[in-house]
mmCIF file of the C-alpha atoms, coordinates in Angstrom:
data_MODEL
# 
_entry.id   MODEL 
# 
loop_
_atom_site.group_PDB 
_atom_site.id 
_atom_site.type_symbol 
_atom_site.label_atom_id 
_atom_site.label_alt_id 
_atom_site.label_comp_id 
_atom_site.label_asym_id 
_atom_site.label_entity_id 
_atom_site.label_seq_id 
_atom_site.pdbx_PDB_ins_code 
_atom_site.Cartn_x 
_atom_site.Cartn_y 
_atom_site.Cartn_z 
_atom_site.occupancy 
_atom_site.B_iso_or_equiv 
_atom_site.pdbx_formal_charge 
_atom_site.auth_seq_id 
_atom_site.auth_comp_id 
_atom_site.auth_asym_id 
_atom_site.auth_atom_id 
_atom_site.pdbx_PDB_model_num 
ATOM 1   C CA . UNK A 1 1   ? -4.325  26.056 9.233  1.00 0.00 ? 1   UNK A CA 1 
ATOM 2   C CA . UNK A 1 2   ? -1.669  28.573 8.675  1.00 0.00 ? 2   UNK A CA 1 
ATOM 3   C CA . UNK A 1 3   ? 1.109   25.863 9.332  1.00 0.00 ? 3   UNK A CA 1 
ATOM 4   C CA . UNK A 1 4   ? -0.199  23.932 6.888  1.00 0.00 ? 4   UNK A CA 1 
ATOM 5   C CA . UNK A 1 5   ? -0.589  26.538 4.419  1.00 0.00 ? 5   UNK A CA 1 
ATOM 6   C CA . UNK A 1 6   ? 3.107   27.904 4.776  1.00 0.00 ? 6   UNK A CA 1 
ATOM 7   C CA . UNK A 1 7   ? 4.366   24.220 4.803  1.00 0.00 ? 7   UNK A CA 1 
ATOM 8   C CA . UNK A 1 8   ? 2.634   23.521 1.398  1.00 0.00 ? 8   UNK A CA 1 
ATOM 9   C CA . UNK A 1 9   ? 3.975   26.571 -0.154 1.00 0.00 ? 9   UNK A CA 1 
ATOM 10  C CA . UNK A 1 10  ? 7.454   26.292 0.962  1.00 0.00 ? 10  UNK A CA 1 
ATOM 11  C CA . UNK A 1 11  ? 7.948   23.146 1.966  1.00 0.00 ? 11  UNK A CA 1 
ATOM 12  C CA . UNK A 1 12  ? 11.878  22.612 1.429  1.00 0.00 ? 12  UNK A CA 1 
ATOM 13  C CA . UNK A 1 13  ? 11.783  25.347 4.530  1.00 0.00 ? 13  UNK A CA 1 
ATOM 14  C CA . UNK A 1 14  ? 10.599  22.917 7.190  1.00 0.00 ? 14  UNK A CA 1 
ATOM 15  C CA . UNK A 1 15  ? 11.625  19.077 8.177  1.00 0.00 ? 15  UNK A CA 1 
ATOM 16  C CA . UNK A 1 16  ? 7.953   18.679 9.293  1.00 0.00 ? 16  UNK A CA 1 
ATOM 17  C CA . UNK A 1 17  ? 4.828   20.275 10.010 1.00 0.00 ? 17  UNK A CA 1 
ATOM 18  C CA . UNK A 1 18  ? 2.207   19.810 12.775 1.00 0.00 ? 18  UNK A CA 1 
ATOM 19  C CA . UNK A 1 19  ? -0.959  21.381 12.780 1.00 0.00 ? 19  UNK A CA 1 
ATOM 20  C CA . UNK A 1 20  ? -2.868  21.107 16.040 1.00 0.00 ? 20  UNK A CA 1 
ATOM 21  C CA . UNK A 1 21  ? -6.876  21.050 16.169 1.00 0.00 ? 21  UNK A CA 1 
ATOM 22  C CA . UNK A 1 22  ? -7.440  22.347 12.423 1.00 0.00 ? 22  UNK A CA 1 
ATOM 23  C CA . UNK A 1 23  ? -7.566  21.140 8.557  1.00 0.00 ? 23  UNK A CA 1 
ATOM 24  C CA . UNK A 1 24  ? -5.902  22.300 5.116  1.00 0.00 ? 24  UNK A CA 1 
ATOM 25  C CA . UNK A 1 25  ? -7.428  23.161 1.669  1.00 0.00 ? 25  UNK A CA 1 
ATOM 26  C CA . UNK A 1 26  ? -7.387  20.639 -0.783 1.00 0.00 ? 26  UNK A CA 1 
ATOM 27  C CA . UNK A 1 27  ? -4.958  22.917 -3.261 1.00 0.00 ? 27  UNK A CA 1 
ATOM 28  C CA . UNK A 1 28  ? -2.411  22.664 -0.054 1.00 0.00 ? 28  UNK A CA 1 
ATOM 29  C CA . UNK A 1 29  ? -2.127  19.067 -0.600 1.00 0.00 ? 29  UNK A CA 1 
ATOM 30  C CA . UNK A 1 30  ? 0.686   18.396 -3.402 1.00 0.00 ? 30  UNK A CA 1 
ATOM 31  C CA . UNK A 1 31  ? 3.451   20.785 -1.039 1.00 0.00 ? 31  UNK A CA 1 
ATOM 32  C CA . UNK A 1 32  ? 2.225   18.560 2.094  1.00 0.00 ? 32  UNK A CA 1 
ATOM 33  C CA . UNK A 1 33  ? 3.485   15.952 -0.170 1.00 0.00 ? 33  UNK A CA 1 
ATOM 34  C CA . UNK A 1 34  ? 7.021   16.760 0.178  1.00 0.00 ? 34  UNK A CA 1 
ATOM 35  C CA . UNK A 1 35  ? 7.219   17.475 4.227  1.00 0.00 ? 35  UNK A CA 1 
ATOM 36  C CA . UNK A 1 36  ? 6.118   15.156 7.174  1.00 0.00 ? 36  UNK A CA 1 
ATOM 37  C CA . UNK A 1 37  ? 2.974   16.159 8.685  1.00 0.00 ? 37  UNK A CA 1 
ATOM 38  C CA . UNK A 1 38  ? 1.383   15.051 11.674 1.00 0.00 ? 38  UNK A CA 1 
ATOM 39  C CA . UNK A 1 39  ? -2.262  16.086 12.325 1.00 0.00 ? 39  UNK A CA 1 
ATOM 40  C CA . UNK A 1 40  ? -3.113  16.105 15.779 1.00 0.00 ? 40  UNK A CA 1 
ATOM 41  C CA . UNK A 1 41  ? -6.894  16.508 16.964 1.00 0.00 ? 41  UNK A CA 1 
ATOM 42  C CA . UNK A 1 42  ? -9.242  16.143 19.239 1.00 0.00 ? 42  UNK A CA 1 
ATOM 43  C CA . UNK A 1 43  ? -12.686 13.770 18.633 1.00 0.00 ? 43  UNK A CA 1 
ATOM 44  C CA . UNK A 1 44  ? -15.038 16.200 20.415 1.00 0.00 ? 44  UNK A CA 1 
ATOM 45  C CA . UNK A 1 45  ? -14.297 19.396 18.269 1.00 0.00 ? 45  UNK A CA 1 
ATOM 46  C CA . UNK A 1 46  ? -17.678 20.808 17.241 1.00 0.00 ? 46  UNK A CA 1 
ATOM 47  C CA . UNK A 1 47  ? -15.479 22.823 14.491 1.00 0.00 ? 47  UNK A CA 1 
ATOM 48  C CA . UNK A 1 48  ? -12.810 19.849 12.416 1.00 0.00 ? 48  UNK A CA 1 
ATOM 49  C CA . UNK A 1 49  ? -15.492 17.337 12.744 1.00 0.00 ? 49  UNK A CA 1 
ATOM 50  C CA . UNK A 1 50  ? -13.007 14.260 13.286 1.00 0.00 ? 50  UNK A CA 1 
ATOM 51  C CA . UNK A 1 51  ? -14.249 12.342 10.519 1.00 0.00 ? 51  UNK A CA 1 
ATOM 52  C CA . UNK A 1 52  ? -13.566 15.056 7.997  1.00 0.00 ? 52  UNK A CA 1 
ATOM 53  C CA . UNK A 1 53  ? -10.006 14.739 9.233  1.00 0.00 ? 53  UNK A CA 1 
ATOM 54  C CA . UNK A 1 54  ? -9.614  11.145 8.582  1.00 0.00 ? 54  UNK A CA 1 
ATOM 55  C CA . UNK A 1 55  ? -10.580 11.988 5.133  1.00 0.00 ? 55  UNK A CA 1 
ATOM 56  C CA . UNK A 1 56  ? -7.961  14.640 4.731  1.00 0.00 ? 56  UNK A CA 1 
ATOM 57  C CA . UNK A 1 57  ? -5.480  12.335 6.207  1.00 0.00 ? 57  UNK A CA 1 
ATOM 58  C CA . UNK A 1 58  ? -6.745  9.315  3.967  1.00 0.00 ? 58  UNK A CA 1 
ATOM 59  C CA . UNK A 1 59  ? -6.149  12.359 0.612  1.00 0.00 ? 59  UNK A CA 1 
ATOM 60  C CA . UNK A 1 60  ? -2.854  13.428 1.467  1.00 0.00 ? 60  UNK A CA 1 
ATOM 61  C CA . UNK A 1 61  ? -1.439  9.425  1.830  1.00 0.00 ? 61  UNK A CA 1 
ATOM 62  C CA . UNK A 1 62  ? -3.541  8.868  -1.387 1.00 0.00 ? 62  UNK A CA 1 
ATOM 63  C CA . UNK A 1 63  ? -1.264  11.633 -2.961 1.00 0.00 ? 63  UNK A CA 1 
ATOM 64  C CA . UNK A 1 64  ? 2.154   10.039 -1.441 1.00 0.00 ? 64  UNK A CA 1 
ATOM 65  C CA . UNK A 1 65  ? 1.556   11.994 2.111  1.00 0.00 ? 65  UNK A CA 1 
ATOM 66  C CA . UNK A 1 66  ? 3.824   11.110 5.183  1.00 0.00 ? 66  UNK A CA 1 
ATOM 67  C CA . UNK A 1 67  ? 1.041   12.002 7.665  1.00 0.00 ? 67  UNK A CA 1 
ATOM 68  C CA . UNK A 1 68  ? -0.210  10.690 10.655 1.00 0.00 ? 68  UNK A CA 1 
ATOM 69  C CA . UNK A 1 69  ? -3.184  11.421 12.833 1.00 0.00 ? 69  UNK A CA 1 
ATOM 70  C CA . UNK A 1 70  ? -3.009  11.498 16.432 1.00 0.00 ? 70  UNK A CA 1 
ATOM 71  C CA . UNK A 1 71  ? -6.579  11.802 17.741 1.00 0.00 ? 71  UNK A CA 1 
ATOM 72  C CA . UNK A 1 72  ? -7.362  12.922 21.486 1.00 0.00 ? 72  UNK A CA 1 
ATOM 73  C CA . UNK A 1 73  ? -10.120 11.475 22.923 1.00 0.00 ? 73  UNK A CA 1 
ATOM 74  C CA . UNK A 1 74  ? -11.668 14.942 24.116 1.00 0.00 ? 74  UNK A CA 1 
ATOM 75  C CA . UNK A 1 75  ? -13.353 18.334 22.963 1.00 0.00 ? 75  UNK A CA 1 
ATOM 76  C CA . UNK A 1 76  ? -11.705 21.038 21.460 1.00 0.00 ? 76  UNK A CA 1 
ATOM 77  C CA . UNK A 1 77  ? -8.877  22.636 24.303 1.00 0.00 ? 77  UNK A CA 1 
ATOM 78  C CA . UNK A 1 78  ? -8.573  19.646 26.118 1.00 0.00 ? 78  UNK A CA 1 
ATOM 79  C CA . UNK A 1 79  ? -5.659  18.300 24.629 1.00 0.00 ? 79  UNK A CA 1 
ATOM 80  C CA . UNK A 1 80  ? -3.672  20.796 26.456 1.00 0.00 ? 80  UNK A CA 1 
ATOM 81  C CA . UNK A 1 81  ? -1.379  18.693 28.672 1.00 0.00 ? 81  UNK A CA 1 
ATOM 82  C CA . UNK A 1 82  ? 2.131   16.978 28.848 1.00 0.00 ? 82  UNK A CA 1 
ATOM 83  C CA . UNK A 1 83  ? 0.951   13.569 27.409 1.00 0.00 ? 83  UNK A CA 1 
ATOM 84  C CA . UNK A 1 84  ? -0.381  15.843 24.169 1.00 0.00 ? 84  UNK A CA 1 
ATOM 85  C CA . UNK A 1 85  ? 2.405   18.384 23.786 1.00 0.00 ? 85  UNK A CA 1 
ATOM 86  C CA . UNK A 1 86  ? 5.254   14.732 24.336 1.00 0.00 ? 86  UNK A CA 1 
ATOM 87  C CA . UNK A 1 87  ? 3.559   13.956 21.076 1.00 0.00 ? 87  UNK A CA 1 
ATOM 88  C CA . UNK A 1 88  ? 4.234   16.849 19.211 1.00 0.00 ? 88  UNK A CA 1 
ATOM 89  C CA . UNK A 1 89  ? 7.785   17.245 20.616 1.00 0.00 ? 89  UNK A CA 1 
ATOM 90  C CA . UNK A 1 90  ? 8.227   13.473 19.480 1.00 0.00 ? 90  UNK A CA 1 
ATOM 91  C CA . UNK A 1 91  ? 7.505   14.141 15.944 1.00 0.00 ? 91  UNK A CA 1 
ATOM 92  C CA . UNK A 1 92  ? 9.597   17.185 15.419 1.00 0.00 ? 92  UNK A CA 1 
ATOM 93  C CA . UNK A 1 93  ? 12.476  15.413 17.310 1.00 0.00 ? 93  UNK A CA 1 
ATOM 94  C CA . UNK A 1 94  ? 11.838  12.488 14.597 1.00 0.00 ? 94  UNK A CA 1 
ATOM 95  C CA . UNK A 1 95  ? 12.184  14.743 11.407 1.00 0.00 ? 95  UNK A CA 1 
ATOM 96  C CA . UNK A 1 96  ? 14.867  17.012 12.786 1.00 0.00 ? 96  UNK A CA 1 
ATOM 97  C CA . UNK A 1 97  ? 17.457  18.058 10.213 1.00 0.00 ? 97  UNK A CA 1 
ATOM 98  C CA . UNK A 1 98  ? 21.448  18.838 10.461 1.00 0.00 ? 98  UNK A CA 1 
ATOM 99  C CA . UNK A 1 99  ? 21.426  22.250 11.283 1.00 0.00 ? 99  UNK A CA 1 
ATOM 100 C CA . UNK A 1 100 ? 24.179  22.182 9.346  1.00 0.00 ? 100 UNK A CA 1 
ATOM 101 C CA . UNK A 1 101 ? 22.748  21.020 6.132  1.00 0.00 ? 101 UNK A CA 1 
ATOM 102 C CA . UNK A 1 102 ? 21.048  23.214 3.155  1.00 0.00 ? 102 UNK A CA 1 
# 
């Protein structure tokens, strides 16, 4: 959540944001606008209910979002392996910037 939340306040800061197993505020959604983010949970978790996340997801495109969802077929934790984390090192690799540029 705090990803999110840091991403939508300054979002020229980051080339993407990830947040793993959680949600953002609605008021967080017009700075998501302006970064890639990829949320990436799990089906099972007792605490995001997954549905709740495809409606985030579905508000932030609504609003001109780059976002996708990856969902892992599991309860909360159980994402924890190299198949989850390739994902997450995929997308960064995706949106890297020039370290060289502003």
């Amino acid at each position: 959540i705090a990803a999110y939340g840091t991403a939508a306040k300054y979002p020229e800061t980051y080339a993407a944001v990830a947040g793993v197993c959680g949600a953002f505020a609605d008021d967080m959604i017009e700075g998501l606008t302006k970064v890639p983010v990829l949320m990436f949970n799990v089906q099972l978790d007792k605490t995001f209910d997954i549905e709740r996340i495809r409606e985030k997801k579905s508000e932030l495109e609504a609003a001109g979002g780059n976002v996708t969802l990856h969902e892992v077929p599991t309860k909360h934790g159980g994402y924890r392996n190299l198949k989850s984390y390739k994902v997450l090192f995929d997308f960064f690799d995706k949106h890297r910037r020039d370290p060289a540029s502003p």
